[in-house]
C-alpha positions as CSV (number, residue, x, y, z in Angstrom):
1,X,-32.8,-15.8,-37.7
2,X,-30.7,-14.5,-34.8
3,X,-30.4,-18.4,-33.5
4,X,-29.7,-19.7,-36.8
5,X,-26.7,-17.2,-36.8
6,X,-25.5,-18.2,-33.2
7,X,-25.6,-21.5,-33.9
8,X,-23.8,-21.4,-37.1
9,X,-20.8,-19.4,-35.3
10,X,-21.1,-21.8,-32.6
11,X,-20.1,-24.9,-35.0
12,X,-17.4,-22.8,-36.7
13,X,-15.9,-22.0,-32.9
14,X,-15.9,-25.5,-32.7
15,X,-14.5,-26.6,-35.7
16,X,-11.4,-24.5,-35.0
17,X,-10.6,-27.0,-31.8
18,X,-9.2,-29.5,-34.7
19,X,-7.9,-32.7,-32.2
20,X,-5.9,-34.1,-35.0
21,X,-3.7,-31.3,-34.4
22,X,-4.1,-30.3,-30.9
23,X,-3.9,-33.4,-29.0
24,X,-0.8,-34.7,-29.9
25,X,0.5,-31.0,-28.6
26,X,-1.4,-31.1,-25.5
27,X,-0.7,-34.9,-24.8
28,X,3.2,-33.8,-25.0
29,X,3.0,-31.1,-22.7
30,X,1.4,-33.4,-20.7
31,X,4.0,-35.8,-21.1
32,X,6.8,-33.7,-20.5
33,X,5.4,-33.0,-17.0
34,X,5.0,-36.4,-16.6
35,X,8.5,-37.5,-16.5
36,X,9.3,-35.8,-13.1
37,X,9.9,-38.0,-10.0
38,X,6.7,-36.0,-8.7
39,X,3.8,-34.6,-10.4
40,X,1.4,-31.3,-9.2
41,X,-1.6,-32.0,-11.6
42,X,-3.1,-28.5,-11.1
43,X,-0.2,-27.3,-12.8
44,X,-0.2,-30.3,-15.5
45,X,-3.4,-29.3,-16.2
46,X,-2.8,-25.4,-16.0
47,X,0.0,-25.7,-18.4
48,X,-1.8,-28.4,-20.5
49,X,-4.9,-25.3,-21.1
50,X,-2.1,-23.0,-22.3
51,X,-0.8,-25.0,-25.0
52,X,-4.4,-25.9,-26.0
53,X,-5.6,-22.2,-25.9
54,X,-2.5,-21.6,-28.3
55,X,-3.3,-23.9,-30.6
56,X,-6.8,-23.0,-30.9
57,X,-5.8,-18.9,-31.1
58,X,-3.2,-20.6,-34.5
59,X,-6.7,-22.1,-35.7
60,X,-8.9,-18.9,-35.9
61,X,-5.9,-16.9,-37.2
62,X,-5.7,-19.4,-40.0
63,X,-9.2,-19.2,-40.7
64,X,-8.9,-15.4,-40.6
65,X,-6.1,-14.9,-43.2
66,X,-6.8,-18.1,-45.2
67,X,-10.6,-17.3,-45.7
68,X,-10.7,-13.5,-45.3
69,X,-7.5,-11.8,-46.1
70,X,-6.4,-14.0,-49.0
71,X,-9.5,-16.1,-49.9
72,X,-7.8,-19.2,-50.2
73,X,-11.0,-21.0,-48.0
74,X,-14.4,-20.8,-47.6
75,X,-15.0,-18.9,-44.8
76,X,-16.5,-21.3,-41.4
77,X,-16.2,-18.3,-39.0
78,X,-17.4,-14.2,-40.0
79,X,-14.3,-12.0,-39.6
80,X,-15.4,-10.5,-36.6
81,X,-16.0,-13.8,-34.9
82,X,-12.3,-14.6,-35.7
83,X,-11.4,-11.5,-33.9
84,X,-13.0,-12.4,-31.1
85,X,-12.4,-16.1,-30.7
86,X,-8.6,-15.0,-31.0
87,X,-8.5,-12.1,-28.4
88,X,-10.5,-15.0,-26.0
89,X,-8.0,-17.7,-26.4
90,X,-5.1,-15.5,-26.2
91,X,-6.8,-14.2,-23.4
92,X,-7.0,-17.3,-21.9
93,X,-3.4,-17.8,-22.6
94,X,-2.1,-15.5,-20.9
95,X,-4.2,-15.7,-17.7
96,X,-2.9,-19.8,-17.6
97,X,0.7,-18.1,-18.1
98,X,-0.1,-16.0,-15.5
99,X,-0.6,-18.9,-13.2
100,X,2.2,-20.7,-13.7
101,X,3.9,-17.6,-12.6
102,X,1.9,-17.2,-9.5
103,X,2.6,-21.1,-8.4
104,X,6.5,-20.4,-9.2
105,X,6.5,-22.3,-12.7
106,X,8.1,-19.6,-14.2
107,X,10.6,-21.2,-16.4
108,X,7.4,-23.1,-17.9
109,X,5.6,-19.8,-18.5
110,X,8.7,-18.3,-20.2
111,X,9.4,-21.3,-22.6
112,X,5.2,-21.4,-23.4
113,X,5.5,-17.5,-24.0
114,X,6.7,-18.8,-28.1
115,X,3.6,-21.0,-28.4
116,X,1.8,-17.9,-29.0
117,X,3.8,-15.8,-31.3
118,X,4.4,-19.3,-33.4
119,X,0.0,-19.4,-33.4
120,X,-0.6,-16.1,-34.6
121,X,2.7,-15.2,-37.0
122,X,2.4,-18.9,-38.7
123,X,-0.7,-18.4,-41.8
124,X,0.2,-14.4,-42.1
125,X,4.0,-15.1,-41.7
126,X,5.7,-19.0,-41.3
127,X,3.0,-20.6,-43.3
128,X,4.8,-18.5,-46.8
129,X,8.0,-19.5,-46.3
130,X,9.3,-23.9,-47.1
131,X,11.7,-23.8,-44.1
132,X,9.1,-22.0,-41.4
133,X,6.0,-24.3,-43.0
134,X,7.7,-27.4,-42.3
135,X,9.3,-26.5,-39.0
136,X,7.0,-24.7,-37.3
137,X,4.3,-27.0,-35.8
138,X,7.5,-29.4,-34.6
139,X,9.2,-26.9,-33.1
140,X,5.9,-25.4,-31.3
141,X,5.2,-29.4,-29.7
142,X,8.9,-29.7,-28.6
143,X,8.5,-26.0,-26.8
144,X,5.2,-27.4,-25.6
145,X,6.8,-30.6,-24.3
146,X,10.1,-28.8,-22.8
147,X,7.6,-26.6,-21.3
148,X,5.5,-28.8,-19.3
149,X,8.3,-31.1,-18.3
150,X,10.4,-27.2,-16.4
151,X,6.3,-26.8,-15.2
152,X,7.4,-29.8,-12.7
153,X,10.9,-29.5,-12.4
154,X,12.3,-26.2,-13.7
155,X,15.2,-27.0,-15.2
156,X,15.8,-28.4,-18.5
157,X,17.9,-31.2,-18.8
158,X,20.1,-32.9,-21.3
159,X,17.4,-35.3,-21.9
160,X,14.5,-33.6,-22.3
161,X,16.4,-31.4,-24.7
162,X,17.4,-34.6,-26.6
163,X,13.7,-35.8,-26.7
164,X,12.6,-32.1,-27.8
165,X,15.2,-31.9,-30.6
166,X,14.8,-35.4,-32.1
167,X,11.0,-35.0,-32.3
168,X,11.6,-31.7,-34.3
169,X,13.8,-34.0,-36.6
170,X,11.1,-36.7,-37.0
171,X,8.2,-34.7,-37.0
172,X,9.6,-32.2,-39.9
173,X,10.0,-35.5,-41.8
174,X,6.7,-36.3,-41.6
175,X,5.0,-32.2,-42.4
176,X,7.1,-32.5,-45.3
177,X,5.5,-35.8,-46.6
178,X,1.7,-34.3,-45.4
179,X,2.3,-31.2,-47.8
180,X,3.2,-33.9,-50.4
181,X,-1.1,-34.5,-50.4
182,X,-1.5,-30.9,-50.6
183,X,1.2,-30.2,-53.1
184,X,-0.9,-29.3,-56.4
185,X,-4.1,-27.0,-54.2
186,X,-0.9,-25.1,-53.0
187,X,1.4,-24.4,-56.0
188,X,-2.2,-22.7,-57.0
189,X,-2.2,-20.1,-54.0
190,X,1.4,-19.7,-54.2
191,X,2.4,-21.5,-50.7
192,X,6.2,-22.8,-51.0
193,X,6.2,-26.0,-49.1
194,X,9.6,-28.1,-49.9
195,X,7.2,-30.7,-52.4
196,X,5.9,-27.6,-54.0
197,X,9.3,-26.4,-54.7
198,X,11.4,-29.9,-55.6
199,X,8.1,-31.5,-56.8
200,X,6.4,-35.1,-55.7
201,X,9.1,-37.3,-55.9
202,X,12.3,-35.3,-54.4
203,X,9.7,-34.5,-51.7
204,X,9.3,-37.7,-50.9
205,X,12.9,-38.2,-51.0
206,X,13.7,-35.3,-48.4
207,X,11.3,-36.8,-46.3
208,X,12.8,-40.3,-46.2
209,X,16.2,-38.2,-45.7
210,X,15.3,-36.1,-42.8
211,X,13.5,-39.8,-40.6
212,X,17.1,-41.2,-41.1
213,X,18.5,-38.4,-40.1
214,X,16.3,-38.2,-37.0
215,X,17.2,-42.2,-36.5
216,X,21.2,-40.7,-36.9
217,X,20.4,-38.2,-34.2
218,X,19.2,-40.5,-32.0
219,X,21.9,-43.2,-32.6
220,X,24.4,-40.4,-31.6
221,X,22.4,-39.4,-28.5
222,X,22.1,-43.2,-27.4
223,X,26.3,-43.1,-27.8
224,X,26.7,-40.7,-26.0
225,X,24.5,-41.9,-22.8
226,X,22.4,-38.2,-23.4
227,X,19.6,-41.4,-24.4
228,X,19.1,-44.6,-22.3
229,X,19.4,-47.4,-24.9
230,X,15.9,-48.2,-25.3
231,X,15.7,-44.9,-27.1
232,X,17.4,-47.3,-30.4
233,X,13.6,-48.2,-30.8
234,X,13.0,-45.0,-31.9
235,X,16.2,-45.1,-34.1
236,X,14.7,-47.9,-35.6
237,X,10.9,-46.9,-36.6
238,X,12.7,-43.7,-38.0
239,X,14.1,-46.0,-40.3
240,X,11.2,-47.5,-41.2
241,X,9.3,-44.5,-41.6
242,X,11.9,-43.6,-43.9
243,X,11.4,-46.2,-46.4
244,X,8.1,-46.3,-46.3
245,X,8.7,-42.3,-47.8
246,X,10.1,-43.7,-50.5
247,X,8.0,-46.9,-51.7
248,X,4.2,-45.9,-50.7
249,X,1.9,-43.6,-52.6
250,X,1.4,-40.6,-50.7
251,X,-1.9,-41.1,-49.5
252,X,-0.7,-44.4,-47.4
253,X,2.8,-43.4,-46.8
254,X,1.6,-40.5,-44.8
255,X,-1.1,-42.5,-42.9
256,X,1.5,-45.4,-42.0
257,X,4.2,-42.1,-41.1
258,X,1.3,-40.6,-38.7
259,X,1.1,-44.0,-37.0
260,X,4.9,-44.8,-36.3
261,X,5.7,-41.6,-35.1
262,X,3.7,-43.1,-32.0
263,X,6.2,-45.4,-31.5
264,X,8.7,-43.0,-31.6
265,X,7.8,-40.6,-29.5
266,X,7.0,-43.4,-27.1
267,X,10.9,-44.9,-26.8
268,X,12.3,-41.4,-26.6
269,X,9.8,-41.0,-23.6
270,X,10.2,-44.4,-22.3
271,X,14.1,-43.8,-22.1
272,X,13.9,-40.6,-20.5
273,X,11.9,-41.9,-18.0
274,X,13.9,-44.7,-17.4
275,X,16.9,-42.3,-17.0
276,X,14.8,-39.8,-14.6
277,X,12.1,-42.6,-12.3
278,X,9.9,-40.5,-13.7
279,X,6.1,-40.6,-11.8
280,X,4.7,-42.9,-14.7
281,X,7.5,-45.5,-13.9
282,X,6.7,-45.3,-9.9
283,X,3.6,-46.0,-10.6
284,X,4.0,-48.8,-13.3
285,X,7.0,-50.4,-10.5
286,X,3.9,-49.6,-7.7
287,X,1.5,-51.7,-9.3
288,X,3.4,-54.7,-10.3
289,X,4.3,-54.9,-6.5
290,X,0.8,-55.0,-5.2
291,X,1.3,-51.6,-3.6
């Protein structure tokens, strides 16, 4: 009986890992260190556990408050394993934090510190309010990505800050077409998202607004050399993503929306590094020299 328990608690530990949601996170922070000129990998990597053990401390508090305080879920994980899988990863948070410090990454540790106060405040807290629900999980992979780019370099530049902002923009686009799917279980549990509170279709319409709005933002920072111009690209499959808002059921509009803010992200990083010869660049410029 006692195994059968273990390993039942042992799948619901896993389970709160969720890649869908914590890769993209971690691959940004990742990302961001990636566009210095040179890059320590122990503290890419250091910095890379951090945002990962905040995501998974937001995924056991979910499961807490979701499943036991307002019974919303079934429960995966006992209460008390919840507790403890929290207090672990935040733990574990705070000891990588603590490392960054050590090495002199300080600024990295001090713009992470908010990954952890967005993980456990969003289900008791953001999660109840349609501005904090759509906002939060953008703003928490922009901090992750400013964050691991001042791990390398320590200070935040215009560009960075530009990238950071303008995948806020686009991403808040796309949560707002994801709670479209979810739109009827939540009006039941009384969760505000924006489609829960405008209804299906003026959802879809603020989410097509807010993509062109992120390919205006962009446009501007291009104009105003903040962007190298290959950052347009970006400008461009916000566009798209923004009709596709408007003229796809929701099902396959947020699927097509979840694959083009790849190509986003990828020309706002592609013109930063440009702008910066960032390490990724060396060694693309390395290799096509035979070095």
């Amino acid at each position: 009986m006692h195994t059968g328990v273990g390993r039942r608690e042992l799948v619901g530990l896993l389970s709160a890992v969720k890649p869908t949601f914590m890769l993209p996170a971690v691959a940004l922070a990742m990302a961001g260190g990636a566009l210095a000129p040179v890059v320590d990998l122990t503290v890419l990597f250091v910095h890379a556990g951090a945002v990962a053990a905040a995501l998974y401390t937001a995924h056991v508090v979910d499961e807490y408050v979701d499943a036991h305080v307002r019974g919303e879920d079934d429960a995966v994980l006992s209460a008390s394993y919840c507790a403890y899988a929290a207090a672990g990863s935040s733990v574990a948070f705070f000891a990588l934090l603590a490392v960054l410090w050590v090495v002199g990454a300080r600024a990295a540790a001090v713009a992470s510190l908010p990954l952890w106060l967005l993980a456990v405040l969003h289900a008791p807290a953001l999660d109840r309010h349609p501005l904090t629900v759509t906002v939060d999980y953008p703003v928490g992979v922009a901090l992750a990505f400013v964050a691991g780019s001042l791990a390398q370099t320590g200070v935040l530049t215009t560009g960075v800050l530009a990238v950071a902002v303008s995948l806020v923009v686009s991403l808040s686009g796309l949560k707002v077409a994801i709670d479209r799917l979810d739109r009827t279980f939540d009006a039941t549990i009384g969760k505000r998202t924006l489609p829960v509170l405008l209804g299906d279709r003026r959802g879809a319409r603020v989410a097509a607004a807010v993509h062109v709005l992120a390919a205006v933002l962009v446009g501007g920072l291009v104009v105003a050399s903040t962007l190298a111009p290959v950052a347009l690209l970006a400008a461009l499959v916000s566009l798209v993503a923004a009709a596709v808002a408007r003229s796809l059921p929701p099902l396959r509009s947020v699927r097509v929306q979840m694959a083009l803010a790849y190509p986003f992200t990828a020309a706002l990083l592609a013109a930063q590094c440009v702008a910066t010869d960032c390490a990724a660049r060396q060694l693309v410029t390395a290799a096509s020299l035979g070095v």
